[in-house]
Every structure is written in structure tokens, then in C-alpha cells.
N, C-alpha and C positions, 0 to 999 in steps of 0.2 A: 576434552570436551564431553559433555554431559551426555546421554543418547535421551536421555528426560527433561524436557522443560515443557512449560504451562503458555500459551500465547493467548492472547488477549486482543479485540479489536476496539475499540471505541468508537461507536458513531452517533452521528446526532438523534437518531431514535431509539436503537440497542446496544446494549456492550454486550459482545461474544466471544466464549472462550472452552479453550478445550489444551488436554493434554494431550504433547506429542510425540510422536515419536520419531525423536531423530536421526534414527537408520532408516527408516522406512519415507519421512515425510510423508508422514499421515498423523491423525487422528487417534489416541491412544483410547481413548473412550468417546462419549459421544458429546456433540458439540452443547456448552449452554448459554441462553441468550436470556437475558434481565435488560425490561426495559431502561433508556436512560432516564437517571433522574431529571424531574423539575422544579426546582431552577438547576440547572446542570452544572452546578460549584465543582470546584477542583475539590473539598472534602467530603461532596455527597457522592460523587464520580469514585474516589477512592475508597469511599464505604462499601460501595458495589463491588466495586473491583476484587477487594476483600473477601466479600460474601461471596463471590464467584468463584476462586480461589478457594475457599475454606473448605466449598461444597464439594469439595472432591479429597478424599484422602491419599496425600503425596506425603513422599518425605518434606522434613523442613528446608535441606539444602537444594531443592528442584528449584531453578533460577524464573522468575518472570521476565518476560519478554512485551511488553507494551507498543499499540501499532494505534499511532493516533491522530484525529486530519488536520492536522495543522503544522506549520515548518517550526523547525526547532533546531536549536544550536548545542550541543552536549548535554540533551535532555531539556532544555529549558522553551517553553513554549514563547516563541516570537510575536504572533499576533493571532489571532482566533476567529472565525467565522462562523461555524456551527455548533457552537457550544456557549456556555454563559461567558461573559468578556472578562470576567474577573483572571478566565486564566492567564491571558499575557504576563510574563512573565516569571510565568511559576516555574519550578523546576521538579518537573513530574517523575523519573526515578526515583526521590528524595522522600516526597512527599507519600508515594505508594509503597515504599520502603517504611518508611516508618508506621502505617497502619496496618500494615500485611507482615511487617517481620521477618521478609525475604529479599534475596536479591534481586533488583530491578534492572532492565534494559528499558529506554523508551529511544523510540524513530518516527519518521512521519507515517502514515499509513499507504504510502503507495511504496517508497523506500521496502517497508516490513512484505509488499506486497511482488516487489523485483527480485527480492533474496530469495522467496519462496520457488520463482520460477526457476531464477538461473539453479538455486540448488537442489530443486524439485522434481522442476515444471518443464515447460517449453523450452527453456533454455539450459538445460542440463547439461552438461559436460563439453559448454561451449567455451572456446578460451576469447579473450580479445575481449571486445568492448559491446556491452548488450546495452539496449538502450528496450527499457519495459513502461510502456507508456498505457496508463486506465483512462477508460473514456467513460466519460458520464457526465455527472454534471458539470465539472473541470476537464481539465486533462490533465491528470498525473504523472510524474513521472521518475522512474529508476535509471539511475546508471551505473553499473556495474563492469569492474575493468578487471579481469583475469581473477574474477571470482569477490575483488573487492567495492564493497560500495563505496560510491561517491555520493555523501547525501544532501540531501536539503537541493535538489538542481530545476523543480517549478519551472522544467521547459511549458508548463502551458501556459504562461504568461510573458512569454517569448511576443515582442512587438510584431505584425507578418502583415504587411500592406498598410499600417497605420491602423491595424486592430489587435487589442489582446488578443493570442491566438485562442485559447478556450473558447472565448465569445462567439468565435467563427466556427471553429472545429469539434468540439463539444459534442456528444451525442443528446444534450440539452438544446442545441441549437438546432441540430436535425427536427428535432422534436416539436420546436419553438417554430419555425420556418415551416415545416412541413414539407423538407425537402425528401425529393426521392434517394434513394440507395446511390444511384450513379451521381444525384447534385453532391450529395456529403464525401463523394469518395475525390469528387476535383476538389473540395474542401482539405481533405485528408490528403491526396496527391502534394500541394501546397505547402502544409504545415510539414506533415515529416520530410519531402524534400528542402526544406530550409534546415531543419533538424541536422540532417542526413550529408550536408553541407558544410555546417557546425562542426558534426562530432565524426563523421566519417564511422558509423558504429558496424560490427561484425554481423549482427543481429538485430532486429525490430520486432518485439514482443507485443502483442496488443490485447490488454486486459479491458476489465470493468462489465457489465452485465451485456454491453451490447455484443462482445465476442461470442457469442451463442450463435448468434447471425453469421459470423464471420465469412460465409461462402457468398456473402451479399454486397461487399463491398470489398475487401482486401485484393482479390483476382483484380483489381479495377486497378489497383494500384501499381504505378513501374517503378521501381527503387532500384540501386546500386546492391543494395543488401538485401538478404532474404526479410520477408517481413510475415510471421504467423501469429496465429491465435493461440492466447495464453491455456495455459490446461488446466491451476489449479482453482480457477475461478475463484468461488467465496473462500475458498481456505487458506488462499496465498499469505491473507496478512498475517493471520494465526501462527500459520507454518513460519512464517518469515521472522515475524518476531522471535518467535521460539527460539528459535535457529540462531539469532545474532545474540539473545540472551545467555545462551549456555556456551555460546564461545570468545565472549566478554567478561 
């Protein structure tokens, strides 16, 4: 395995990216963000990706690692939500491969984003089953079992009293409601004990921009399993991609 790879995030307003380094999981130089294009095509998105990659002088053999939001089956994008529709069905390794001239990795972005912790972050040298779930607008979610992922598993759309669970659980919904700290956390109570029922996990990771807060709502919660806040924040997907790129 590489100790050099390039990660990449994609999101619906920026692509961000940086080299990493994979002993340290960190940050080899400093992060760069290029607006998303628009109309956000699978070949203007690769054009970027390119230029972001180029902007940095690496070897030719340093692998890409691609962390992107939407579910995908051995790279190929399933169906799309924040990005132009055109991509359904593309197969994004392939295509960023052939523009950039390198080796490509592509995962969903909370996936790139659970890799980072268990091999990073919060969940560092934890064995057994971590279950890394981002709150924000969705609820995203990793599972990773004795270090390996299991990808594509969209527990936020998990059915939970006759509601998508996101719709309810969401830090969008907090937001939307105007619920206090203590309403979203019997929200959160709820959903990861259905979870937690499910998959019986070692660990419960909670990422996405609202763990900042985290002393605000987690103590609220009573689970089987320890449940904490993620560590690597924004750099998980980066890290994370990075990370499954160089060892693919």
C-alpha cells in the first residue's frame, strides 16, 4: 500500500481535495476547493477533478480516491440527487480515469467518510462492527466490520414508525421543526436504537457538521454500545477515499 494518495470530495457546491498522507492520516499539503461546475455534467465534474489533481505536483503512479454523494455499485452511480441527473448510470472510476490518466477509486461519500474514522478518527483501532452515521441533511451511513467496509448500506432511509428515518432524524429536520436539543435527541434515541437492534454494532460514530455540538445531544442518548463524536470532521471523506484508493 501506497503511504501517498490524492482524496477528493465532491459536493453539490465544491469539489475538495488534497494529498494525503497515509501514515499519518492527514493532510500532505494544504486542502483545495474549486467551485462545482454548472451544469454539474459527469465530464465538466471530471474536468475539475483533473485540474485539482494536476494543481499539485505528485508522482504519476499516486492513486485517486473519489468520495461522492450519491449510492453506487463497483463505482457506477445508481441514481443522483445533488448533482446534474445525467449521472445515473455512469461509471465514475472510468471516466476520471480516462481524463486524469491515473488510478481511480470511487465510494459513496459517507462510506469515504467511515473509512476515515475507523482508520483515522474516532474509531481507530477499534475491532468488531462500527456503525459511522453523518447527520445533516440525510443521514449517512458507514459500516465497517473488523476494519472492512460494507458499502452502499443508506441506513438513513431505514422505514422507523411509518417515516423515512432522515425525514425525522436529520439535523435538517431539527432545523426545519425547530426542535430543542433534548426533542432531536428522543428523535436520535429512536433511530439508532432501531439501528442498534439491526446490526448489534461495537461502536456508534456520529459525524456531519452538527457533531461540533456534540455535548448537546449524545449524553441524552442510552444505547447498548458506546456512542461518540467523529474527530475527523471535514477531512474524513478526503482521508477516507485516499485511504481505500491506495489499498485497491
Amino acid at each position: 500500500m501506497s503511504d501517498l494518495a490524492f482524496g477528493i470530495d465532491i459536493g453539490g457546491s465544491g469539489i475538495k481535495g488534497a494529498p494525503v498522507d497515509l501514515t499519518a492520516g492527514e493532510y500532505a499539503e494544504k486542502r483545495t476547493r474549486i467551485p462545482t461546475p454548472v451544469p454539474s455534467t459527469p465530464q465538466a465534474v471530471a474536468e475539475v477533478v483533473t485540474a485539482l489533481v494536476d494543481s499539485y505536483d505528485l508522482p504519476d503512479d499516486v492513486p485517486i480516491g473519489v468520495a461522492f454523494p450519491a449510492p453506487m455499485h463497483h463505482g457506477v452511480v445508481r441514481s443522483m440527487a445533488n448533482l446534474d441527473q445525467s449521472w445515473t448510470g455512469v461509471d465514475l472510476p472510468a471516466l476520471v480515469q480516462r481524463t486524469s490518466g491515473r488510478h481511480v477509486v470511487a465510494v459513496n461519500d459517507a462510506d469515504a467518510a467511515g473509512v476515515g474514522e475507523v482508520r483515522y478518527g474516532a474509531a481507530r483501532n477499534t475491532d468488531g462492527v462500527v456503525l459511522v452515521a453523518t447527520l445533516g441533511t440525510g443521514i449517512g451511513s458507514a459500516l465497517v466490520v473488523d476494519g472492512v467496509l460494507v458499502p452502499n448500506t443508506e441506513l438513513g432511509h431505514l422505514e422507523i414508525d411509518g417515516h423515512d428515518a432522515e425525514s425525522r432524524a436529520a439535523d435538517s429536520a431539527r432545523e426545519r421543526e425547530d426542535l430543542s436539543w433534548d426533542e432531536w435527541a428522543e428523535r436520535l434515541q429512536r433511530y439508532f436504537g432501531v439501528v442498534e437492534d439491526l446490526l448489534s454494532p461495537d461502536l456508534i460514530v456520529v459525524g456531519g457538521g452538527v457533531s461540533k455540538h456534540h455535548e448537546k445531544y449524545l449524553p441524552s442518548l442510552h444505547l447498548r454500545a458506546p456512542i461518540i463524536p467523529a474527530q475527523l470532521r471535514n477531512a474524513a471523506g478526503i482521508v477516507g477515499a485516499a485511504a481505500l484508493a491506495a489499498e485497491r
